[in-house]
C-alpha positions in Angstrom: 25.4 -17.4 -2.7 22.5 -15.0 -4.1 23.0 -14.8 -7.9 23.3 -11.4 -9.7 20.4 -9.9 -11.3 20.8 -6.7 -13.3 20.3 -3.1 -12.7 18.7 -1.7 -15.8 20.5 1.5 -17.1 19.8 2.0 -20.2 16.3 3.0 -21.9 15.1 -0.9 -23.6 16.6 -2.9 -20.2 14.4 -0.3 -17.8 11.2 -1.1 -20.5 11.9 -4.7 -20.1 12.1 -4.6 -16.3 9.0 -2.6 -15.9 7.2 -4.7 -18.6 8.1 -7.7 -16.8 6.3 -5.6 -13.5 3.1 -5.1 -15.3 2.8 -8.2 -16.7 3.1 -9.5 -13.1 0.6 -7.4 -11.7 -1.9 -8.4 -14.1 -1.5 -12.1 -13.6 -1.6 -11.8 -9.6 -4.7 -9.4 -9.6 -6.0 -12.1 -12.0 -5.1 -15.5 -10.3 -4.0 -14.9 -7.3 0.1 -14.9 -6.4 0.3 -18.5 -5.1 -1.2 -19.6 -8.8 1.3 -17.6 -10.7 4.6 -19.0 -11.7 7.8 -17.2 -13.2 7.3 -18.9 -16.6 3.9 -17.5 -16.0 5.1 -13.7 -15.9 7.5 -14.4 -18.9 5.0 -15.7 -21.1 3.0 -12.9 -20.1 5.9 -10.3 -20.8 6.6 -12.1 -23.8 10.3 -12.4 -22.7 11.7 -15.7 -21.8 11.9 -17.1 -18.5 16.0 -16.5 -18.2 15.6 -12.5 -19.4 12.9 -12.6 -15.6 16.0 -13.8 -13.7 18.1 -11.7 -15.0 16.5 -9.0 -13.4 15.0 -10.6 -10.5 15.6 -13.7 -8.1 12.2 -15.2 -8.0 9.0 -14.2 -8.3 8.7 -12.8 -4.3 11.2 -10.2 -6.2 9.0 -9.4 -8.5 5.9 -8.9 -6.3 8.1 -6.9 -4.2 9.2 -4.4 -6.9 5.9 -4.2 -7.6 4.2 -3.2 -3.8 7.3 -0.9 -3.2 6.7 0.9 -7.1 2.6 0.7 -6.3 3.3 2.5 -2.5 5.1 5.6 -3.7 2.1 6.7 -5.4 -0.2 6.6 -2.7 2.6 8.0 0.2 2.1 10.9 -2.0 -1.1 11.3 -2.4 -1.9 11.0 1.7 1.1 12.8 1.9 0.3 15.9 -0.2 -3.3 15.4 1.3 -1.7 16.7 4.9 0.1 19.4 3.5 -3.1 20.8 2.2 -4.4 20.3 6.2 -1.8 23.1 7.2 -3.5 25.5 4.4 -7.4 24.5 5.9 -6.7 23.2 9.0 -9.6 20.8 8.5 -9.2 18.2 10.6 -12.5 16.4 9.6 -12.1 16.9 5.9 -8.3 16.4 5.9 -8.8 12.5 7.7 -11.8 11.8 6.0 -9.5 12.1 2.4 -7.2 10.2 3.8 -9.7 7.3 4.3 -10.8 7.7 1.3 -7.5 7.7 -0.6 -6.7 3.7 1.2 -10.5 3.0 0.0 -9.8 3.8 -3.1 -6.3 2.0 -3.2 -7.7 -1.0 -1.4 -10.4 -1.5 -4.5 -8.3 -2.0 -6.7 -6.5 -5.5 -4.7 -9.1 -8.2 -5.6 -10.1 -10.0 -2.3 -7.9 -13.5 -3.0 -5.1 -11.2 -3.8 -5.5 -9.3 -0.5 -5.9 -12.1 1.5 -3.1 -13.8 0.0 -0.9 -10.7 0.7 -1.8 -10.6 4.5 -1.1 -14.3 4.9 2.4 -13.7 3.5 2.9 -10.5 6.2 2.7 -13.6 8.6 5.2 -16.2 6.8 7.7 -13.8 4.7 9.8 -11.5 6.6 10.4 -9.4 3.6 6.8 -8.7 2.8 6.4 -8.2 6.6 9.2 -5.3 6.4 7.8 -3.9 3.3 4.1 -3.2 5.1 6.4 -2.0 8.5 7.8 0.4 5.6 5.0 1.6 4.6 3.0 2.1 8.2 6.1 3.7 9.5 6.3 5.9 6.5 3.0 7.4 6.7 3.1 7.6 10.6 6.0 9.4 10.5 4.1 11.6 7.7 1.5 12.5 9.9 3.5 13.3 13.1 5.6 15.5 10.6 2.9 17.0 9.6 1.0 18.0 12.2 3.6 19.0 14.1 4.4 22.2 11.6 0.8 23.0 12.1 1.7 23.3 15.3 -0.2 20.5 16.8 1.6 18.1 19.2 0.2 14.7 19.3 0.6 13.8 23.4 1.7 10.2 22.3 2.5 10.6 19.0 3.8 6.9 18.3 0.9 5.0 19.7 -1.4 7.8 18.5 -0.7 7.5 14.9 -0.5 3.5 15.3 -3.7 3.5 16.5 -5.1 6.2 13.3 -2.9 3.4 11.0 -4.7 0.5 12.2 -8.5 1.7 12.6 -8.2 3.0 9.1 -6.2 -0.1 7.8 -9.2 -2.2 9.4 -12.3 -0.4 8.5 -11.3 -0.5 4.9 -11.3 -4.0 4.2 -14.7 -3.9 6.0 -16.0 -0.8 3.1 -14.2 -2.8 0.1 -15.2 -6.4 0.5 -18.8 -5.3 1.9 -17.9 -8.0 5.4 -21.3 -6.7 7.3 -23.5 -5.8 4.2 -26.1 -4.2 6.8 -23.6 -1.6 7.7 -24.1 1.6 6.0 -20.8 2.7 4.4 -21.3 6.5 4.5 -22.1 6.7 8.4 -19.2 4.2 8.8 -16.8 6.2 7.1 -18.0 9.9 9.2 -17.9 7.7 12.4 -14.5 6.6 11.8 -13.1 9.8 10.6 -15.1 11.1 14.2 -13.2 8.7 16.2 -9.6 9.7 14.4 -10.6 13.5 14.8 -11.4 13.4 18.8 -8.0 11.3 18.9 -5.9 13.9 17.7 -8.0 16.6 19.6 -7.7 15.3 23.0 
């Protein structure tokens, strides 16, 4: 049987929740997630290890709170970023700061962190559903988005799969520098090119 954790309420048990949150962060950016214990990320929060499991099961909890917290910030950012298409209908500007915004998230995930993170989409079903969450979410966003435009992707779902997956691949090829020859800028217009005649037809 799953033991209980709490649900923070009040004021001081929400501070202590999202302390222990931070703290975690901190220490996987630092060391990676498979060198960080619980005992770790209560040392950290300066709370002791039975206040962490009082508010989480294990430390896949915590990393979880964390990714689904860390998300909602950038879902709104690409999100907001596609209303402001049906204002300029920009379609070269509008993908290009999209690419841009999962650059800029993706800089800030050291490379063993990253790595460590997609192995676990392959081995935890919970981290797997978490990045299904977020690809669907922002598919979806897109679809929606477009469509008040009044643009009608022909194959919407495969469509926006394949805008998810080129952009989800070309940025771990502009933050961790893979093909150092390659020059980032023309990468970055090429892929937004690609995206563009995509959506076009």
């Amino acid at each position: 049987m799953d033991k209980e954790v709490r649900k923070p309420k009040q004021k001081r048990s929400i501070e202590k929740k999202e302390r222990i949150i931070a703290a975690a962060c901190e220490l996987f950016m630092e060391k990676g997630y498979f060198n960080v214990t619980t005992a770790d990320i209560a040392k950290a929060a300066e709370l002791s290890t039975g206040t962490v499991y009082a508010y989480f099961k294990d430390k896949k909890d915590i990393l979880l709170a964390y990714l689904y917290q860390n998300s909602e910030s950038y879902i709104n950012q690409i999100t907001n970023e596609l209303e402001n298409f049906s204002e300029t209908h920009d379609f070269f500007i509008t993908v290009k700061n999209i690419l841009n915004i999962f650059i800029q998230l993706h800089k800030t995930y050291p490379k063993k962190y990253h790595d460590e993170l997609m192995s676990l989409v392959y081995t935890d079903t919970d981290i797997m559903k978490f990045f299904k969450y977020v690809k669907t979410t922002l598919m979806d966003a897109v679809v929606s988005q477009f469509k008040k435009s009044g643009i009608e992707l022909k194959h919407e779902k495969e469509q926006s799969f394949l805008m998810y997956s080129l952009i989800e691949n070309i940025e771990d090829e502009l933050v961790f520098d893979i093909n150092p020859d390659l020059n980032k800028e023309v990468l970055i217009d090429e892929c937004t090119r690609v995206i563009v005649a995509m959506i076009k037809g």
